[in-house]
Residue frames relative to the residue before (quaternion, step in Angstrom):
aa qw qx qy qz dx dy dz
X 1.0000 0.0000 0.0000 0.0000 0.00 0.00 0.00
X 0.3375 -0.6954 0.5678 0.2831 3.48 -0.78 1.08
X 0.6976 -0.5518 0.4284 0.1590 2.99 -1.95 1.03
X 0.3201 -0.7325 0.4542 0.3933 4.02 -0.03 0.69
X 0.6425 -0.5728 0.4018 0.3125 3.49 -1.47 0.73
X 0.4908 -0.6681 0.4676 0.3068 3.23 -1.07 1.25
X 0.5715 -0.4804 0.4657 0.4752 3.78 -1.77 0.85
X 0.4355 -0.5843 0.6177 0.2957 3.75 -1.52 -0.02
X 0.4373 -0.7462 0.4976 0.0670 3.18 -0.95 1.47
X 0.5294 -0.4943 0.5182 0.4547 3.55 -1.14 0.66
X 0.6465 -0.5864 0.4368 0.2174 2.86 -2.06 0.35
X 0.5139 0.7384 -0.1746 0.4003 2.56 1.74 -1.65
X 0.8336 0.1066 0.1756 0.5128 2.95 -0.10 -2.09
X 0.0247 -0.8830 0.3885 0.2623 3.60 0.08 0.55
X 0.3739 0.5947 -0.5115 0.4948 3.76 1.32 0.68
X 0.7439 0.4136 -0.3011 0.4299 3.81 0.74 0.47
X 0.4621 -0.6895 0.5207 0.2000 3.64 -0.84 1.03
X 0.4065 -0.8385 0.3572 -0.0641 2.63 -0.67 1.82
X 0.0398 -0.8634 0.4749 0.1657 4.04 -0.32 0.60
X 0.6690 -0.5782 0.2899 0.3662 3.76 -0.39 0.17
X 0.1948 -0.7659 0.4672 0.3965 3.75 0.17 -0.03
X 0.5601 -0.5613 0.4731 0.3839 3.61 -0.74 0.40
X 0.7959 0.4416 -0.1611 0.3817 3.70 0.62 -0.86
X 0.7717 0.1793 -0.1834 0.5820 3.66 1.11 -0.64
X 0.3895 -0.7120 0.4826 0.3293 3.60 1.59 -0.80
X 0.5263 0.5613 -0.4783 0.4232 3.76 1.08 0.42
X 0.5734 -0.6259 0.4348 0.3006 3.53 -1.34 1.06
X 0.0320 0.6914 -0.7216 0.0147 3.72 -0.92 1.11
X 0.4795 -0.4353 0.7153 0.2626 3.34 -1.93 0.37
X 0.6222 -0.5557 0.4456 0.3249 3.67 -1.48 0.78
X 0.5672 0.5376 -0.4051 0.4745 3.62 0.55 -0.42
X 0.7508 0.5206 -0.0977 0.3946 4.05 1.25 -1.24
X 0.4655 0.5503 -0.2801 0.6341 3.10 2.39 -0.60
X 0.1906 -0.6585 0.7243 0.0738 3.93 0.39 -0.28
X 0.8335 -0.0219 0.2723 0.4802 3.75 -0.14 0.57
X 0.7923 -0.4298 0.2910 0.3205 3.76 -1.16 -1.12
X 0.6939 0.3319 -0.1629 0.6179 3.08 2.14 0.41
X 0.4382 -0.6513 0.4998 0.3661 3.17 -0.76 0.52
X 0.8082 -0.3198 0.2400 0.4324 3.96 -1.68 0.94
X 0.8056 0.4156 -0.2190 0.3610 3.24 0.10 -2.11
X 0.6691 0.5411 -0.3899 0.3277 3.80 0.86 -0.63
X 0.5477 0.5673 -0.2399 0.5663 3.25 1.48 -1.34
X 0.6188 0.4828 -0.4114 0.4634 3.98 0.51 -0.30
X 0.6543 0.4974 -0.3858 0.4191 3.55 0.68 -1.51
X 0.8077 0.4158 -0.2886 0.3025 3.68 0.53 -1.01
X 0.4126 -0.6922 0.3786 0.4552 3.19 1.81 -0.83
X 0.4313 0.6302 -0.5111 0.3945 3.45 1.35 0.40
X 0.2740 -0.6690 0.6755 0.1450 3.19 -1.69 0.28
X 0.4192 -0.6052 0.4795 0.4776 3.80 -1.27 -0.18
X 0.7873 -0.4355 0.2642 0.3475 3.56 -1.34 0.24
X 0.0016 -0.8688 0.4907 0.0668 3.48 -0.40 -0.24
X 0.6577 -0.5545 0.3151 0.4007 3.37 -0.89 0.99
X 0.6090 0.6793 -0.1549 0.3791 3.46 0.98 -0.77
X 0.5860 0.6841 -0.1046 0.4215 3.40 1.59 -0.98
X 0.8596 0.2128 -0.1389 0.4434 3.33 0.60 -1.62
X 0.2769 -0.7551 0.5230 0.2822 3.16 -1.17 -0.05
X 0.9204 -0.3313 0.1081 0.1772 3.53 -1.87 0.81
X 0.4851 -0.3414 0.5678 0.5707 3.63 -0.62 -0.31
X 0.7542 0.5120 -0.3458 0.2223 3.83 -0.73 -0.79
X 0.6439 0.3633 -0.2154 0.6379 3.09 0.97 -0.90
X 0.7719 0.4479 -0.3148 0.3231 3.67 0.31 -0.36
X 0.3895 0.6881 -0.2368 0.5646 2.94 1.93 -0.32
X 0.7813 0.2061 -0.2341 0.5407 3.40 0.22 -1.18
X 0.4613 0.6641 -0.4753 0.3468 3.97 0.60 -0.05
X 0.5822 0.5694 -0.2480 0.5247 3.44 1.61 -1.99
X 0.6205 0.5684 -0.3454 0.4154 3.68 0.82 -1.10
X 0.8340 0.2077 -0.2947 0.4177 3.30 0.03 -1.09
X 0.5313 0.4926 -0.4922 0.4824 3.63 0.65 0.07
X 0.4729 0.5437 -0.3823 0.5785 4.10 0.80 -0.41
X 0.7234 0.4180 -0.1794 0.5195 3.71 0.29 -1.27
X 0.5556 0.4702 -0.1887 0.6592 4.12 0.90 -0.61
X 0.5969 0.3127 -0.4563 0.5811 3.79 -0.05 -0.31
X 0.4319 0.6547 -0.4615 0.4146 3.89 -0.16 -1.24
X 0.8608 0.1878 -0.1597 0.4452 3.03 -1.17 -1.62
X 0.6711 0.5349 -0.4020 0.3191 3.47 0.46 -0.97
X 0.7358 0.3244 -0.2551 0.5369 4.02 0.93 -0.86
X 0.4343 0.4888 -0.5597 0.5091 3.55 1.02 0.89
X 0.6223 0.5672 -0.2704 0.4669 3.56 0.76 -0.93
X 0.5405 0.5742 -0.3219 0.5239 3.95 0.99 -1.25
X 0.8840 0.3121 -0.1335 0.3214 3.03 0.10 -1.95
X 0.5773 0.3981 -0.5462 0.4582 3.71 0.96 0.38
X 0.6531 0.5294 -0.4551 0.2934 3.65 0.65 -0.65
X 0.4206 0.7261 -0.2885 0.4612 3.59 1.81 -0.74
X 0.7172 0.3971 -0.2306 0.5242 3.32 0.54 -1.41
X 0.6706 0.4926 -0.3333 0.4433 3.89 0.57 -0.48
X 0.7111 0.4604 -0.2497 0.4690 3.31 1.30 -0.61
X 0.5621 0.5367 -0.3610 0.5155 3.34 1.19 -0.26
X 0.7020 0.5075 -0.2660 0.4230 3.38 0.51 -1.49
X 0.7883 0.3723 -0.3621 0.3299 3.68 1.39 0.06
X 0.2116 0.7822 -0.2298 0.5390 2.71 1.95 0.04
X 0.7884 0.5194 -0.0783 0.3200 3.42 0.99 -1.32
X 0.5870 0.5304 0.0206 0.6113 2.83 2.14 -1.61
X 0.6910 0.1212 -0.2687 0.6600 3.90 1.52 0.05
X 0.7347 -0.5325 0.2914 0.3029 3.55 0.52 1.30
X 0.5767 0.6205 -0.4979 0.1860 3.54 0.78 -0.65
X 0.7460 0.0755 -0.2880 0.5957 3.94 0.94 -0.41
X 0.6873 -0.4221 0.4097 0.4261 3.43 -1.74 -0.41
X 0.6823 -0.5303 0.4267 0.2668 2.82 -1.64 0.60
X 0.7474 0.2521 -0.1754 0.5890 3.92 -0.81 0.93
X 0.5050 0.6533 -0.4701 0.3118 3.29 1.08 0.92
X 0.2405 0.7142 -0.4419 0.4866 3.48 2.31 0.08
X 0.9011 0.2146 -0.1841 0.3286 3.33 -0.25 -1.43
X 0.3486 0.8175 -0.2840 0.3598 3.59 1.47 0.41
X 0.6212 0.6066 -0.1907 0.4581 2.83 1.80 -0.94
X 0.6587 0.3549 -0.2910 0.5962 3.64 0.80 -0.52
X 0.5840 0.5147 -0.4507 0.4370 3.89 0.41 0.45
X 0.5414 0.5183 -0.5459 0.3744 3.95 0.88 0.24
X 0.4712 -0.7804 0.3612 0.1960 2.97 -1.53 0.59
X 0.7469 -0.5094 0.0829 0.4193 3.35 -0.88 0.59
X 0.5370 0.5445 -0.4103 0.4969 3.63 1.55 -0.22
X 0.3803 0.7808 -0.3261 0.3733 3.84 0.92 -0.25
X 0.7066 0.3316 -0.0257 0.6246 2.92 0.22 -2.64
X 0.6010 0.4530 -0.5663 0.3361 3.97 -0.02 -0.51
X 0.7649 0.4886 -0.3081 0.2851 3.45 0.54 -1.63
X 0.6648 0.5815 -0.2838 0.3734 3.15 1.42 -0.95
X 0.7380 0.4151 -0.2022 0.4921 3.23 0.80 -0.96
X 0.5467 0.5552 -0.4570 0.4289 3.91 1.41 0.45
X 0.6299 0.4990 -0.3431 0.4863 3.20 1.13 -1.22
X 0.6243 0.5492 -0.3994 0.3860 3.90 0.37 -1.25
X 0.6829 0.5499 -0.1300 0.4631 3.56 0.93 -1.38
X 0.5565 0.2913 -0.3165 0.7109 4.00 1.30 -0.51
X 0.7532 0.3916 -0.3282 0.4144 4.06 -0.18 -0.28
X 0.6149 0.6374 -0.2441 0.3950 3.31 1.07 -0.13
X 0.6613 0.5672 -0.0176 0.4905 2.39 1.09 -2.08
X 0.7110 0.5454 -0.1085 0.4303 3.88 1.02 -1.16
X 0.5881 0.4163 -0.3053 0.6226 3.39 1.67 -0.85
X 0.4346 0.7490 -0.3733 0.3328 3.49 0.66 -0.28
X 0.7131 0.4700 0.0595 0.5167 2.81 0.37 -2.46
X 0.4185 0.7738 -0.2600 0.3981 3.66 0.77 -0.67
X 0.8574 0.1889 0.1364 0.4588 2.65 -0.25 -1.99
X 0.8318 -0.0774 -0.0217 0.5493 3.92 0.84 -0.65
X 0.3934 -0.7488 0.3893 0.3647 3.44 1.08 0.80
X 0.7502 0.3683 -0.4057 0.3701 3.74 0.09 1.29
X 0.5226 -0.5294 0.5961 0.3023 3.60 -1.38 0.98
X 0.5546 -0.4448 0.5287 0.4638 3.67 -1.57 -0.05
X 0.7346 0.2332 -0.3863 0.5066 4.22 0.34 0.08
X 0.4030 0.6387 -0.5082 0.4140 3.10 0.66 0.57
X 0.6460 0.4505 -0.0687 0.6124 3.26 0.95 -1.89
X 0.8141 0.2089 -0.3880 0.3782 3.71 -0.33 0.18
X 0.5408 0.5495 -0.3585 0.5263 3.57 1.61 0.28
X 0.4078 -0.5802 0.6469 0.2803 3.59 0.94 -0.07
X 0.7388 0.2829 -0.5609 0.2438 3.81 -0.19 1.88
X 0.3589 -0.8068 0.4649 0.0642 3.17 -1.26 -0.38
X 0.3483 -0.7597 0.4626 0.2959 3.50 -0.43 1.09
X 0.0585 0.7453 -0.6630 -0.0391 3.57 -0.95 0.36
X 0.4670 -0.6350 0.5062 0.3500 3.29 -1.82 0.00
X 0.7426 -0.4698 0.2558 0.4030 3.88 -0.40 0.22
X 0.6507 0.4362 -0.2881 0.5507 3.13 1.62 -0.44
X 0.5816 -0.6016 0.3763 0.3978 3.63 1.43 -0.06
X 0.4633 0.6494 -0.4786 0.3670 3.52 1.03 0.22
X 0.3392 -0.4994 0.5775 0.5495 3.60 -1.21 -1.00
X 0.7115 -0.4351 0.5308 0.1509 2.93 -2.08 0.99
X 0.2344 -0.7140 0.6018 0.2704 3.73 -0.70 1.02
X 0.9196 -0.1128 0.2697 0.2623 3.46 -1.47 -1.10
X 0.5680 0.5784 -0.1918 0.5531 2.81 1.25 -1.92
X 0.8600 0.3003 -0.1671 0.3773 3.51 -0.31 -1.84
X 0.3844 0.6607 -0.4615 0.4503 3.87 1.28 -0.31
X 0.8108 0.4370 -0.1073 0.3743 3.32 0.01 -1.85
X 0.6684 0.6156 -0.2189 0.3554 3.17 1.35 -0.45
X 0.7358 0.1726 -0.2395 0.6095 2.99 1.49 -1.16
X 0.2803 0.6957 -0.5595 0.3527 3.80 0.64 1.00
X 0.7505 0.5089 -0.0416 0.4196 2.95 1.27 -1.48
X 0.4898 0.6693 -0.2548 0.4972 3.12 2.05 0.04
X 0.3940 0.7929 -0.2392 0.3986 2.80 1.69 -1.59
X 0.7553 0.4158 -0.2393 0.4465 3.24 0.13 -1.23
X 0.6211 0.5185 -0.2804 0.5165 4.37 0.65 -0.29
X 0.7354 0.4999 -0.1930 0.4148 2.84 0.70 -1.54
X 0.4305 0.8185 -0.0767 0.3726 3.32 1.59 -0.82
X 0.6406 0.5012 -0.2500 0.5253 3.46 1.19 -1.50
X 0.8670 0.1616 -0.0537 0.4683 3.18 -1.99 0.73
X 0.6431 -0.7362 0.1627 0.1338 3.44 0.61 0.96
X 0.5999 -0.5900 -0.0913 0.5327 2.43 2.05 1.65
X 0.0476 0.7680 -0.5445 0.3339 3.13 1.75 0.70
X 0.7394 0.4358 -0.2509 0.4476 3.88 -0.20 -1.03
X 0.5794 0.4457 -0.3724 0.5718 3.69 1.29 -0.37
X 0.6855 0.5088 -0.3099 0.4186 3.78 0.64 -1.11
X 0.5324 0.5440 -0.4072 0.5048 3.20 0.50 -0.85
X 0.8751 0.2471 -0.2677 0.3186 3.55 -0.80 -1.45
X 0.6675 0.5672 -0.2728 0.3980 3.57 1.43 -0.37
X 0.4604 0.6486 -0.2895 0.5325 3.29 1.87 -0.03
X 0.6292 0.5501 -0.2582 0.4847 3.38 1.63 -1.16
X 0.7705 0.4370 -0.0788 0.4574 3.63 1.07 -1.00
X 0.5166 -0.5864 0.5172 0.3489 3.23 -0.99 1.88
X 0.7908 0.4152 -0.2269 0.3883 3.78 0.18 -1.20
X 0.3784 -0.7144 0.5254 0.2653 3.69 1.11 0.36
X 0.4921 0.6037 -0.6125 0.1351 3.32 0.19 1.30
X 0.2342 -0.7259 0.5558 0.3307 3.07 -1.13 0.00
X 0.9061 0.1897 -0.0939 0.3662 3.36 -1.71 -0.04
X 0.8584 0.2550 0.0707 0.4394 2.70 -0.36 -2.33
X 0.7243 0.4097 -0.3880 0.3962 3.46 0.75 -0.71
X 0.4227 0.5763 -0.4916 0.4975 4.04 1.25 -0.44
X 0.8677 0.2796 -0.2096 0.3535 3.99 0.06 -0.87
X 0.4414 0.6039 -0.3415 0.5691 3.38 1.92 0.25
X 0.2982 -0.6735 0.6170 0.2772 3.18 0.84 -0.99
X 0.6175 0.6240 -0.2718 0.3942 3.64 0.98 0.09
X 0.1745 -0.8374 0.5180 0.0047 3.83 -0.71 0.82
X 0.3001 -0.7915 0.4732 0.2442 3.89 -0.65 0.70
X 0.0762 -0.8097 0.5795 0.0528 3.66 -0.25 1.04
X 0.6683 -0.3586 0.5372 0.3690 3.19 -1.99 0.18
X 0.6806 -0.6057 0.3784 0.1638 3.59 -1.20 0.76
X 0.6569 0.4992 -0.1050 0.5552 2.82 1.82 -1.51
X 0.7071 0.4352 -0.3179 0.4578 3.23 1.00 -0.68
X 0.4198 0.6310 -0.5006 0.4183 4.08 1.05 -0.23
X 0.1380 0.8108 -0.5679 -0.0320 3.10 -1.78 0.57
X 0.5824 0.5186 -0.2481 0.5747 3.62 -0.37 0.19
X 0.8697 -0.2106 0.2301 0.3826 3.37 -0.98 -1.37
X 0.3261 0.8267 -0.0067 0.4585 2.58 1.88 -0.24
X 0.6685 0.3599 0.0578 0.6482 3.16 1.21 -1.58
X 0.0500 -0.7929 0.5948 0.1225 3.75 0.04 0.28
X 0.5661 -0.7039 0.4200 0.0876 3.22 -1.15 -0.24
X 0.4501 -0.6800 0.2181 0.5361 3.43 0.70 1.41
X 0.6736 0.5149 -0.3979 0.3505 3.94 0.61 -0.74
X 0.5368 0.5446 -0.3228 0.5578 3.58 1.41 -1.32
X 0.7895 0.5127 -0.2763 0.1935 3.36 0.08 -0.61
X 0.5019 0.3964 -0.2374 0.7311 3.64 2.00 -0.76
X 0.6429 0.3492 -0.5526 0.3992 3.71 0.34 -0.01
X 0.4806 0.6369 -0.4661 0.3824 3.76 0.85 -0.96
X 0.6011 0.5761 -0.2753 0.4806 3.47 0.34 -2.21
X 0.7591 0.2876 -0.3224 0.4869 3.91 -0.83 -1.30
X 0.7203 0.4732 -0.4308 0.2675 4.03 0.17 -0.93
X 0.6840 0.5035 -0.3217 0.4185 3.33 1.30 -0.74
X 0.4922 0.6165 -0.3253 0.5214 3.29 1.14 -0.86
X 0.6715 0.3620 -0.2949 0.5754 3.90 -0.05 -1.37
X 0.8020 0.3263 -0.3700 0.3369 4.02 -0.23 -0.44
X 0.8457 0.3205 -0.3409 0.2567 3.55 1.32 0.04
X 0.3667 0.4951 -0.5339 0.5791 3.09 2.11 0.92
X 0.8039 0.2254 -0.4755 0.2772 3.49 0.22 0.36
X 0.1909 0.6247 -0.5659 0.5031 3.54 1.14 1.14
X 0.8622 0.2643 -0.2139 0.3755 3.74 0.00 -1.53
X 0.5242 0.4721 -0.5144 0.4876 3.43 1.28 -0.43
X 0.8079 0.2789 -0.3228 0.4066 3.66 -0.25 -0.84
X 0.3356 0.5956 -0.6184 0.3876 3.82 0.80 0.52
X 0.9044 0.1225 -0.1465 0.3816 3.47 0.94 -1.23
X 0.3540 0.6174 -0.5972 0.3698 3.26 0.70 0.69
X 0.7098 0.4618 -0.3308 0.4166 3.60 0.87 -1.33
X 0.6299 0.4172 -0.4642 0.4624 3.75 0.51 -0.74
X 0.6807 0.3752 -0.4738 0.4140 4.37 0.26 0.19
X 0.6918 0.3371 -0.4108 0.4888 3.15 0.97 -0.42
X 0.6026 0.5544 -0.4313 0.3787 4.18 0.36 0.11
């Protein structure tokens, strides 16, 4: 019986079982991953792994959640007049019934929650995406990164959006707590994202957008969650 194949050894250190990096596929010991990459990749980009030092507090993230909370608002006032214009034509070439304008302020409050969660987790995610910040994110000076300092793709975005919601209870108590527990101040979502909020200044690499990346990020999230709530209600008159 042939002998089973030996583990692959770090490069580095070769007295140490070795794991692939995701990014280049060369064999590193955990100490050589730094996180989710291995040193040399994090160099090429200029990223770094996280550090206690980096992130910043419940408070400031708190009031970030505010002003994005305060930014949704105006934004599904905006949705919901362009909605109402779109319906009311809609109306004028027969496609729904008449008095389906003023229909719109008659859903109920489970409705507007669902609508405005989903618009508010799709939003929020294109955001992050593209320049790893919400609009209170950006005027607080942070950023979402992964642990290796990169930006956060889809997957882990959506994920810790979707945290959001837990973290959430009891007036984000349930965030504080677990973020009190964590050198990296995360809560929830960002432990199962794999994702950490840093100081601006301290981002690098990919991480760090670029003043252009960044107002495009801002307008994409915005533009995807007035059109979430506008078409939340256009579709419930026309269903």
């Amino acid at each position: 019986m042939n002998d089973p194949s030996p583990q692959p050894q770090c490069q580095r250190h070769p007295d140490r079982p070795g794991l692939p990096c995701p990014r280049c596929g060369t064999f590193n010991c955990l100490e050589c991953l730094s996180g989710v990459a291995c040193e040399r990749c994090l160099a090429l980009k200029g990223e770094r792994p996280v550090q206690s030092e980096d992130v910043h507090g419940f408070g400031r993230r708190a009031g970030g959640r505010i002003i994005d909370l305060v930014t949704h608002q105006v934004l599904a006032v905006v949705a919901g007049v362009i909605a109402g214009i779109t319906i009311a034509i809609l109306e004028s070439i027969g496609v729904v019934a008449a008095g389906s304008v003023q229909s719109m302020g008659k859903h109920g409050f489970l409705f507007n929650m669902l609508a405005g969660s989903l618009a508010s987790l799709a939003g929020s995610a294109t955001s992050t995406v593209i320049c790893g910040a919400s609009v209170g994110k950006a005027i607080l000076g942070m950023r979402v990164v992964r642990l290796d300092g990169s930006r956060p793709g889809l997957g882990a975005s959506l994920v810790r959006e979707l945290g959001y919601f837990i973290d959430v209870f009891f007036f984000g108590l349930v965030a504080k707590a677990a973020m009190d527990g964590s050198s990296l101040a995360q809560r929830h979502g960002d432990r199962w994202a794999g994702t950490a909020v840093v100081r601006a200044d301290h981002a690098g690499g990919t991480g760090r957008p670029s003043g252009v990346r960044l107002a495009v990020g801002l307008m994409a999230g915005a533009f995807v969650y007035a059109l979430a709530i506008g078409g939340a209600f256009v579709l419930a008159v026309l269903s």
